[in-house]
C-alpha positions as CSV (number, residue, x, y, z in Angstrom):
1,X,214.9,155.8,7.5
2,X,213.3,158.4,9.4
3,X,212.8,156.2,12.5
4,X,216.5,154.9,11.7
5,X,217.9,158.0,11.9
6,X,216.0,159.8,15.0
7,X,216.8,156.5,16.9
8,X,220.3,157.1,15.8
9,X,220.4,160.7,16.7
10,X,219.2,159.9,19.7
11,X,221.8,158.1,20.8
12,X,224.0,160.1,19.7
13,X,222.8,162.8,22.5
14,X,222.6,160.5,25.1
15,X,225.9,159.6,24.3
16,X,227.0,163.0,24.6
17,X,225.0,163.8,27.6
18,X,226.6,160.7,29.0
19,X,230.0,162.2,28.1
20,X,229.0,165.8,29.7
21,X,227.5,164.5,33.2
22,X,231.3,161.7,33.4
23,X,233.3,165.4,32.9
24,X,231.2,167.0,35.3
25,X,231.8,164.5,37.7
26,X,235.7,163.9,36.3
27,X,236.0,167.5,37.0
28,X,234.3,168.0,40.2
29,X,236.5,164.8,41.5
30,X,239.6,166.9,40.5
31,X,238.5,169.5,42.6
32,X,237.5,167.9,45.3
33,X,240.8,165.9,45.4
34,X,242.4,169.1,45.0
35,X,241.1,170.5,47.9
36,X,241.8,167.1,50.3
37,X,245.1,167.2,48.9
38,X,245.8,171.1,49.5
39,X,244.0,171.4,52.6
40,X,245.5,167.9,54.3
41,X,249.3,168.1,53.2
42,X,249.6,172.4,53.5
43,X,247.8,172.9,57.0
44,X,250.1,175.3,58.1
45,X,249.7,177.5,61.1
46,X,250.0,181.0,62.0
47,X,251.9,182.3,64.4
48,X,250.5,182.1,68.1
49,X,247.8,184.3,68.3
50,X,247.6,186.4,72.1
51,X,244.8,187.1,73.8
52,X,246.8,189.0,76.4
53,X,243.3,189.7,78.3
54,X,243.4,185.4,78.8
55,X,247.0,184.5,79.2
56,X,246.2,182.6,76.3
57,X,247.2,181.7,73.0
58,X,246.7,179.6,70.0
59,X,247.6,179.0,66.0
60,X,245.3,178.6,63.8
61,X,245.2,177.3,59.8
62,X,246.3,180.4,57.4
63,X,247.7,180.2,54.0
64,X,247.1,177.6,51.0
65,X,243.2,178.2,50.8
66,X,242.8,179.2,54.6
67,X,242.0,183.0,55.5
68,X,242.0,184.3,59.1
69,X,242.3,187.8,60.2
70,X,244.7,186.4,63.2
71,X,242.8,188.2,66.0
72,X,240.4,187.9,68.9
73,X,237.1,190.2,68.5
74,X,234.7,190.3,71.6
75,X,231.5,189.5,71.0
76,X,228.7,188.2,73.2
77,X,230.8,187.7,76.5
78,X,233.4,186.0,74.8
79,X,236.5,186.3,72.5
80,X,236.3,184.8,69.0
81,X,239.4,183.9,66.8
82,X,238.5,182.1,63.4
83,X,240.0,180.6,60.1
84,X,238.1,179.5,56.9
85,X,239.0,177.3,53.9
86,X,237.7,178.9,50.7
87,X,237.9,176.1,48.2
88,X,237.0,179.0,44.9
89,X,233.4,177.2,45.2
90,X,232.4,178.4,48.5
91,X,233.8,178.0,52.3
92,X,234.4,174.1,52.6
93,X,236.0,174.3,56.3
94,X,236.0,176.4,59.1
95,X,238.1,176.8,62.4
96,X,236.8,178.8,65.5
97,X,238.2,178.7,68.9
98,X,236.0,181.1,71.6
99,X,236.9,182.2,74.7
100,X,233.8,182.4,77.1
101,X,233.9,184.7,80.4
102,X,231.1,183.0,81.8
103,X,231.7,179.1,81.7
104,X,228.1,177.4,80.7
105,X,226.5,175.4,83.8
106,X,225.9,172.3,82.1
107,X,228.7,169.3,81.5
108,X,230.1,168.3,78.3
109,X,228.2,165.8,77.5
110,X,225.4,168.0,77.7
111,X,226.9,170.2,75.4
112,X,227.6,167.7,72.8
113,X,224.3,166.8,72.9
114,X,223.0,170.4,72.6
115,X,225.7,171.1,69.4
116,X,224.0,167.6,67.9
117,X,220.6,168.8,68.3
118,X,221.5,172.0,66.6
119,X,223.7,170.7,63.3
120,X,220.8,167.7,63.0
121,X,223.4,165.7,64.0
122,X,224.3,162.6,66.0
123,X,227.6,162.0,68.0
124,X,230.1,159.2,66.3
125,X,232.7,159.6,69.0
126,X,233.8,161.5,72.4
127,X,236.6,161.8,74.2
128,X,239.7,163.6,75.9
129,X,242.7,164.9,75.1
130,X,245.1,167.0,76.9
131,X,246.2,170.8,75.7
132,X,249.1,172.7,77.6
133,X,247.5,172.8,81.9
134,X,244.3,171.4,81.1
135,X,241.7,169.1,79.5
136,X,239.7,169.0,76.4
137,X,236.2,167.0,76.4
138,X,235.4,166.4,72.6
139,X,233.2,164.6,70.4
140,X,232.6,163.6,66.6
141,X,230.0,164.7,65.4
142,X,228.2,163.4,62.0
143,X,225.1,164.0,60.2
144,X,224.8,160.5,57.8
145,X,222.8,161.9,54.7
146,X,225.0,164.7,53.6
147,X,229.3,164.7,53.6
148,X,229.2,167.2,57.0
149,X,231.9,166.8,60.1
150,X,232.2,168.7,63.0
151,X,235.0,168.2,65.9
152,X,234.2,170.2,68.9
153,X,235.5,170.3,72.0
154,X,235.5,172.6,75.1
155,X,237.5,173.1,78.4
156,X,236.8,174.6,81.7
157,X,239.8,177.1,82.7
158,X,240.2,178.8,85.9
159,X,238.2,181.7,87.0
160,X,235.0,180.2,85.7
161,X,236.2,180.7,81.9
162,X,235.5,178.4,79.3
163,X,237.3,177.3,76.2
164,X,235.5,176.1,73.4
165,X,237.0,175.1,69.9
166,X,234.9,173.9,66.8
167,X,236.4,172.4,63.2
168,X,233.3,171.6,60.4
169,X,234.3,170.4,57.1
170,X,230.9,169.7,54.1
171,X,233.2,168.0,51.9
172,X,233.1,164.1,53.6
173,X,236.7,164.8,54.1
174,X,236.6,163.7,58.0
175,X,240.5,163.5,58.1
176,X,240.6,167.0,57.8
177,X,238.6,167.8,60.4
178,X,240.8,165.8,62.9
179,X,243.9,167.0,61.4
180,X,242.8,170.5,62.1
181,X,241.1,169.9,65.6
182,X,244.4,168.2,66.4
183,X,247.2,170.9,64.9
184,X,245.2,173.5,67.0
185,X,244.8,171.8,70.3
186,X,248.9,170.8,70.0
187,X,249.3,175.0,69.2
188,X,247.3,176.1,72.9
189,X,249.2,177.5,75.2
190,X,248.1,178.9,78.8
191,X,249.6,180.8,81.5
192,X,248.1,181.7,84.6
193,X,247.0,185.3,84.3
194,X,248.7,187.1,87.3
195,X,246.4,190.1,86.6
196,X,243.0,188.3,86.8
197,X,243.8,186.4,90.0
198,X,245.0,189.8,91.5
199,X,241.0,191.1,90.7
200,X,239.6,188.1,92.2
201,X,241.7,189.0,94.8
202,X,240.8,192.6,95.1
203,X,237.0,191.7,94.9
204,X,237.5,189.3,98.1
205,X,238.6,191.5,100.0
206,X,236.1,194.3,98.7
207,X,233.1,191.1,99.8
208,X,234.9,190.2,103.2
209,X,234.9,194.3,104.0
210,X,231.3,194.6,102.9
211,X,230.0,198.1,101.1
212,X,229.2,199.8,104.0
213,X,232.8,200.2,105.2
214,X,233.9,201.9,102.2
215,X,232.1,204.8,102.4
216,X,232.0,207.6,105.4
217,X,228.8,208.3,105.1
218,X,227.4,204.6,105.7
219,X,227.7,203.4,109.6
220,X,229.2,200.0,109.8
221,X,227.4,198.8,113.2
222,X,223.5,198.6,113.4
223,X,223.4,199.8,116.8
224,X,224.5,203.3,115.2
225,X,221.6,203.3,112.6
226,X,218.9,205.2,115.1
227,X,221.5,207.5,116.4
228,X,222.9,209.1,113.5
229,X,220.3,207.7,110.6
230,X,220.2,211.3,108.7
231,X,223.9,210.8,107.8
232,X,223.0,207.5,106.1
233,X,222.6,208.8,102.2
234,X,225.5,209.0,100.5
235,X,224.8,211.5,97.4
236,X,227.1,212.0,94.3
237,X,226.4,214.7,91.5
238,X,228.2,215.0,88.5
239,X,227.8,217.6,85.6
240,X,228.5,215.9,82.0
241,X,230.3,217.9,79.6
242,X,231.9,217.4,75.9
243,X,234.4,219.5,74.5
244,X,232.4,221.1,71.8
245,X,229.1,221.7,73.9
246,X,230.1,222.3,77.5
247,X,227.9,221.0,80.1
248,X,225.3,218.7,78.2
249,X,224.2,216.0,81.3
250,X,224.3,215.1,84.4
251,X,224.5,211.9,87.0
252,X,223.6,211.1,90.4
253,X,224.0,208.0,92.5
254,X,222.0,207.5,96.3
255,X,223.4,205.0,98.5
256,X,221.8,203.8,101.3
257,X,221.1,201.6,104.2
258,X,217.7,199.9,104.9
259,X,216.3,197.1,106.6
260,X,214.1,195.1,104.3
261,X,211.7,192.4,103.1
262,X,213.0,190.3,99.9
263,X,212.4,192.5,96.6
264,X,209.6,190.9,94.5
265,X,210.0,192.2,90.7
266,X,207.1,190.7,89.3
267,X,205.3,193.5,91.3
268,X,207.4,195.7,89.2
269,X,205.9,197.7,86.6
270,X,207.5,197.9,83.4
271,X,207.9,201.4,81.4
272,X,207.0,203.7,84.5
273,X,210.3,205.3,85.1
274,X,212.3,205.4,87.9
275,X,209.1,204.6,90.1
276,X,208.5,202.0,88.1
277,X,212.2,200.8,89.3
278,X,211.0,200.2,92.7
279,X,208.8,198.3,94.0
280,X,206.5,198.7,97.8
281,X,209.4,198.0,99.6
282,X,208.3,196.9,103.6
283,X,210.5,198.4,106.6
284,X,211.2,196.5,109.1
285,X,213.3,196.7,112.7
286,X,216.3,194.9,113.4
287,X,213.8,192.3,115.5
288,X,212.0,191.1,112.2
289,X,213.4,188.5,109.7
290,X,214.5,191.7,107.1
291,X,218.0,191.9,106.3
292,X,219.7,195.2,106.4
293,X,221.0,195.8,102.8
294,X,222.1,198.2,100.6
295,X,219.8,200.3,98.3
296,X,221.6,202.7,95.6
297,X,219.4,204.6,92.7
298,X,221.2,205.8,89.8
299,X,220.3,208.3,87.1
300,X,221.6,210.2,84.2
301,X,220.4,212.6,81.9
302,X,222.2,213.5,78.0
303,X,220.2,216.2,76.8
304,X,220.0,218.0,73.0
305,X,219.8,216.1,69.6
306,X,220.7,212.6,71.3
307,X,218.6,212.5,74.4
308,X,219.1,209.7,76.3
309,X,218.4,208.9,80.3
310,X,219.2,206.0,82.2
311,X,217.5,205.0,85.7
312,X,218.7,202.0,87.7
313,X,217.6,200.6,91.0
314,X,219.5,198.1,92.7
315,X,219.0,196.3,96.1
316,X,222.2,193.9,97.6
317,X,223.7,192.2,100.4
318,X,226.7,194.1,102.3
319,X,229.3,191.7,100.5
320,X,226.9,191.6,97.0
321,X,226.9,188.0,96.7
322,X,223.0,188.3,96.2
323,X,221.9,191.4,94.4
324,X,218.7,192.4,92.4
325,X,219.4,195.2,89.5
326,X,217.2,196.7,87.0
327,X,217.1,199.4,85.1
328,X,216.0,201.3,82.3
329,X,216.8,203.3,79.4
330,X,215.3,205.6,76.8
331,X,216.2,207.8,74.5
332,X,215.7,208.1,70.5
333,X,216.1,204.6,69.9
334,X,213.1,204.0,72.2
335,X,212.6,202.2,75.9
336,X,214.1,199.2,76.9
337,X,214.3,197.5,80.0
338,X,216.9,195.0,82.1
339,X,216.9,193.1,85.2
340,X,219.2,191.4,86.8
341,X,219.4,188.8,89.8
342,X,222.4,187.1,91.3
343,X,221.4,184.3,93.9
344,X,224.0,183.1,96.9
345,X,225.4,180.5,94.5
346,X,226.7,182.7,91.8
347,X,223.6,182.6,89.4
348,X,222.8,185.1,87.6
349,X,219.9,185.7,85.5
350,X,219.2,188.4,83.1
351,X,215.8,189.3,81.6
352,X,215.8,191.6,78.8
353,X,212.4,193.7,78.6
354,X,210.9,193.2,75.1
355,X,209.2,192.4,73.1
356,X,210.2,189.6,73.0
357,X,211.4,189.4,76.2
358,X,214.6,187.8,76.7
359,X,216.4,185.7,79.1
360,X,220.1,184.3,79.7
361,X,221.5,182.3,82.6
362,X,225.3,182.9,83.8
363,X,227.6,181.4,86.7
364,X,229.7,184.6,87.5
365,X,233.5,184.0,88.6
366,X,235.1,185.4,91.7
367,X,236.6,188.8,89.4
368,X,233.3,190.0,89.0
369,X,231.6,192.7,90.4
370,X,229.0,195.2,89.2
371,X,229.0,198.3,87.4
372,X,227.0,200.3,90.0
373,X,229.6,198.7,92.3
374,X,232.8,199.2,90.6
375,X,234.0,202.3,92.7
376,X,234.6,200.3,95.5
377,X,237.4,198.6,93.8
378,X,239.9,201.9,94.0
379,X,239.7,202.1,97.4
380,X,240.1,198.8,97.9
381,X,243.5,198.9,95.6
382,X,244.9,201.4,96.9
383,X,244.8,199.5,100.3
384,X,246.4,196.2,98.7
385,X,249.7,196.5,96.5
386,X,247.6,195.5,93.7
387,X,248.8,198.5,90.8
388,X,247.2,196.8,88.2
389,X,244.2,194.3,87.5
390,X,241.9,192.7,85.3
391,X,238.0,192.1,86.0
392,X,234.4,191.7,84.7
393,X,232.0,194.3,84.7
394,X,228.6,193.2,84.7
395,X,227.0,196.1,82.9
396,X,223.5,197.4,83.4
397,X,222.1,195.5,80.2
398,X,223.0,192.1,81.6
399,X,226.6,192.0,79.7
400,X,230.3,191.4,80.8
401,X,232.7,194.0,80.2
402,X,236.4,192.8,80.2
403,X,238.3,195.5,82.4
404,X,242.3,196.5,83.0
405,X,242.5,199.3,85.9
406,X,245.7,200.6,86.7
407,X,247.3,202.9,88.9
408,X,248.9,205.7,87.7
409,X,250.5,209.1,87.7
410,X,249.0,212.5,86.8
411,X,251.9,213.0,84.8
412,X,251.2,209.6,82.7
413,X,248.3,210.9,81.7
414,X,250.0,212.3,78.3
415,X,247.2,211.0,75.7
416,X,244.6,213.4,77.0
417,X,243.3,215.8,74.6
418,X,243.8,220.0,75.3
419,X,239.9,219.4,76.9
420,X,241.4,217.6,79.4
421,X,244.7,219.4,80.4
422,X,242.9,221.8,83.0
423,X,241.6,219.0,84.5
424,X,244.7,217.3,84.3
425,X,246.5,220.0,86.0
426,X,245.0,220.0,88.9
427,X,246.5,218.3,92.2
428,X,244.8,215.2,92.4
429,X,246.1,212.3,95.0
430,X,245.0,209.2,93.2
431,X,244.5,208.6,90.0
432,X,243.3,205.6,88.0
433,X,243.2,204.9,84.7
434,X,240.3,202.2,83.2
435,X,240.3,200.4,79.9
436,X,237.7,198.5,78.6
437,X,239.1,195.8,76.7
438,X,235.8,194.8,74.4
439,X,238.5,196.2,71.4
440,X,236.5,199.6,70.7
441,X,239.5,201.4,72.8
442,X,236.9,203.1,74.9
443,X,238.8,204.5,78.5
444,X,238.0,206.3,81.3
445,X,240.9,208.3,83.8
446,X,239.5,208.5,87.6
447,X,240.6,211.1,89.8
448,X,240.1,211.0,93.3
449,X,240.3,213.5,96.2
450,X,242.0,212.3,99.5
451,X,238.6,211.0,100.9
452,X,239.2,208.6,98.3
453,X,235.6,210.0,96.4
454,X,235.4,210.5,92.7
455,X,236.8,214.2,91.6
456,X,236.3,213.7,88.3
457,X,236.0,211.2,85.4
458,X,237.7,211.9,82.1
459,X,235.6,209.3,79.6
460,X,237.5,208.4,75.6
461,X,234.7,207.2,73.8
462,X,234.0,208.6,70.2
463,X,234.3,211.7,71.3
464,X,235.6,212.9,75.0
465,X,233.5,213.4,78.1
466,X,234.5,214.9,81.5
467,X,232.4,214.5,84.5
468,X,233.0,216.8,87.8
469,X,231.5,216.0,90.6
470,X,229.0,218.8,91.6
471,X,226.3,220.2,93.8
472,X,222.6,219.4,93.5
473,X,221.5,223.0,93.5
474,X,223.9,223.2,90.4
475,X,222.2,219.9,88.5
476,X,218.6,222.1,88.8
477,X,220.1,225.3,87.9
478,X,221.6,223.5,84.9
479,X,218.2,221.4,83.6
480,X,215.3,223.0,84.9
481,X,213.2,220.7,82.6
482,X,214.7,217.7,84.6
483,X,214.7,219.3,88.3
484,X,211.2,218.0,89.5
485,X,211.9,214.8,88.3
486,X,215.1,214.9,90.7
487,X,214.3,216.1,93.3
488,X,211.3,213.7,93.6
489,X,213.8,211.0,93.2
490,X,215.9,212.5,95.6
491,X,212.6,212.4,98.3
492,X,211.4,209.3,97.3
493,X,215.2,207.8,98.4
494,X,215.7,209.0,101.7
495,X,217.0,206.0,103.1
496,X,217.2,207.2,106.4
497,X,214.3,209.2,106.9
498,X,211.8,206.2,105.4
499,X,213.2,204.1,108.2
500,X,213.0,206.9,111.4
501,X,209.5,207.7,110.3
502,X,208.8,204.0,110.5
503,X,210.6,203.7,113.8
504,X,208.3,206.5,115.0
505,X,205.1,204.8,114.5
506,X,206.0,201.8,116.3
């Protein structure tokens, strides 16, 4: 009876057990068809999303179980735009397109291969499609032991830009995947952006002129060098203020001419300062195998509660199609380092000081130019009929800043703050205003004098800043507790005078 009945009772709970486990799965196959049937027959699209910066745009899934916040964040050098399918259990699907300023050096296949490799996947299937003016290279790709699909596929776009676009699905639903790939790729649209040509344009011209003719105090011809070699430094001071504690900084910038060996940073020593910026550079004459190039130091100083100072050295060609750039900062986050070199091809290569050290690999397009550069490109505009145009900073950490510079009025100038009206009244010939489009709304309003030199800078970040340009007695009257370290800068940068006492000992 005994044995009977626990034989019979356990039946009974395997039975029921049974029972349990079929409605877990009953139940899980209700939700699961749910979701293929939701997410398959109500993919509906949003509106086209701009990113005016591009001259693109593009729908993506929203409603019915997808969520997107319908706009492009920079991040990373690129612009990302997503859209997510929240089945109640979790995100089942996701949609992102990116928009890269830097298009990646290897080909597609290369990439699929790479995206494989990095899902543990393998690749079921590639090929092309066509979207709007160009071509999409795509592939399948599956990993076999768990329900996981991703579609991905990517597309060079003029001015070395990339266009990548990614759909992953975990639910073995595949035809949702290539539904969505498929909707978004039939939603691109692309129109040539008037405003980036017109920077590649203005950054031709600013390569085919060179530096040198840009600036009064840099001769053009070599056979003027010896002659006139004291008037070869070009130095700009600027006094930092804010609007609650006046004059708080300061910045300088020494441009100069030099002939030169190749600059050879693994002699560089790391954490020394601005010294440790430069390496034992050898002068040579205009008979050796040196190239005369341009030489520019930067520095400035934030003193008070945020201290901060940044130091940057930077050697180049006349038409900066090779350049070498590294700088550092500290402050009260600590040190950190960045260099930067840009070969004759367009390579650039940026190695961030650690640790860990760091390094990325770029191909630069024809709109970009560098920071330490980027004065060049008001002169240049107002000498084109360029008002307006959109290029890519390269920053001193290595990073691409997405940049509209216009031409405009004093009297436009209406959004300054009662900081800025003084400065604002004042009779100023050019004026400029800069907006860096990274979406932090960060700006900057140029003024220049009619030597075409910077006046003053009036800088919208979290708080306002105003730069006037200024003498160096004033920058060692001002911070005493940085004047030695100025001035030796300023010694150790005598272009000119390096290169005479050189000449003299021959």
């Amino acid at each position: 009876m005994i044995t009977e009945y626990m034989s019979s009772s356990y039946e009974t709970k395997k039975y029921g057990a049974d029972k349990i486990a079929l409605l877990g799965l009953f139940i899980a196959s209700l939700v699961m068809a749910r979701f293929i049937i939701v997410s398959r027959s109500a993919i509906v699209l949003s509106e086209p999303i701009v990113l005016e910066y591009a001259g693109l745009s593009v729908s993506v899934p929203v409603g019915n179980g997808w969520r997107s916040e319908k706009q492009w964040k920079y991040q990373d050098n690129a612009f990302n735009l997503s859209s997510y399918f929240d089945s109640g259990s979790g995100v089942t699907a996701l949609a992102h397109c990116r928009y890269i300023l830097t298009a990646a050096n290897a080909s597609a296949d290369v990439m699929f291969g790479e995206k494989a490799s990095a899902v543990g996947g393998v690749i079921a299937k590639t090929g092309q499609t066509q979207a709007d003016k160009f071509t999409i290279d795509w592939a399948h790709i599956k990993k076999q032991e768990i329900l996981f699909d991703t579609l991905f596929g990517t597309a060079r776009l003029p001015n070395n830009r990339q266009l990548d676009i990614e759909v992953f699905q975990n639910t073995g639903d595949t035809e949702l995947a290539e539904m969505v790939f498929e909707r978004i790729v039939e939603s691109l649209e692309f129109k040539d952006n008037e405003l980036l040509e017109a920077g590649s344009e203005v950054i031709a011209e600013i390569k085919s002129k060179g530096i040198r003719s840009f600036s009064p105090y840099l001769l053009a011809k070599e056979a003027q060098i010896e002659a006139d070699l004291d008037d070869q430094t070009k130095e700009d001071f600027f006094l930092i203020k804010d609007s609650e504690s006046g004059v708080i900084g300061f910045a300088m910038d020494l441009m100069g001419l030099r002939f030169v060996n190749r600059l050879d940073f693994s002699k560089v020593k790391q954490n020394d300062g601005l010294e440790g910026l430069q390496t034992e550079v050898s002068l040579a004459g205009p008979s050796s195998d040196a190239q005369l190039e341009i030489h520019t130091v930067s520095f400035y100083y934030i003193q008070g509660r945020h201290q901060r100072e940044q130091a940057a050295f930077f050697q180049s060609s006349d038409n900066f199609d090779e350049f070498i750039w590294k700088s550092e900062i500290s402050g009260i986050a600590g040190r950190r380092g960045t260099e930067i070199a840009v070969d004759k091809f367009g390579q650039m290569t940026v190695k961030r000081l650690g640790p860990p050290d760091k390094q990325s690999n770029y191909r630069i397009g024809p709109a970009v130019i560098p920071d330490i550069l980027s004065e060049l490109i008001f002169s240049q505009m107002l000498d084109s009929y360029h008002k307006k145009i959109l290029v890519d900073i390269i920053e001193a950490e290595g990073t691409f800043m997405p940049t509209r510079i216009s031409r405009i009025e004093a009297e436009e100038d209406g959004s300054l703050q009662a900081f800025y009206k003084k400065a604002a009244e004042q009779d100023f010939p050019y004026v400029f205003k800069v907006e860096f489009l990274d979406g932090r709304g960060f700006s900057q309003q140029v003024y220049l004098d009619n030597q075409r030199q910077i006046s003053k800078i009036l800088l919208q970040q979290e708080r306002p800043y105003l730069l006037e340009r200024t003498r160096l007695k004033d920058v060692v009257a001002q911070f005493p507790e940085r004047a030695d370290y100025t001035l030796k800068i300023l010694e150790k940068n005598k272009f000119s005078q390096q290169y005479r006492q050189q000449k003299n000992n021959q």
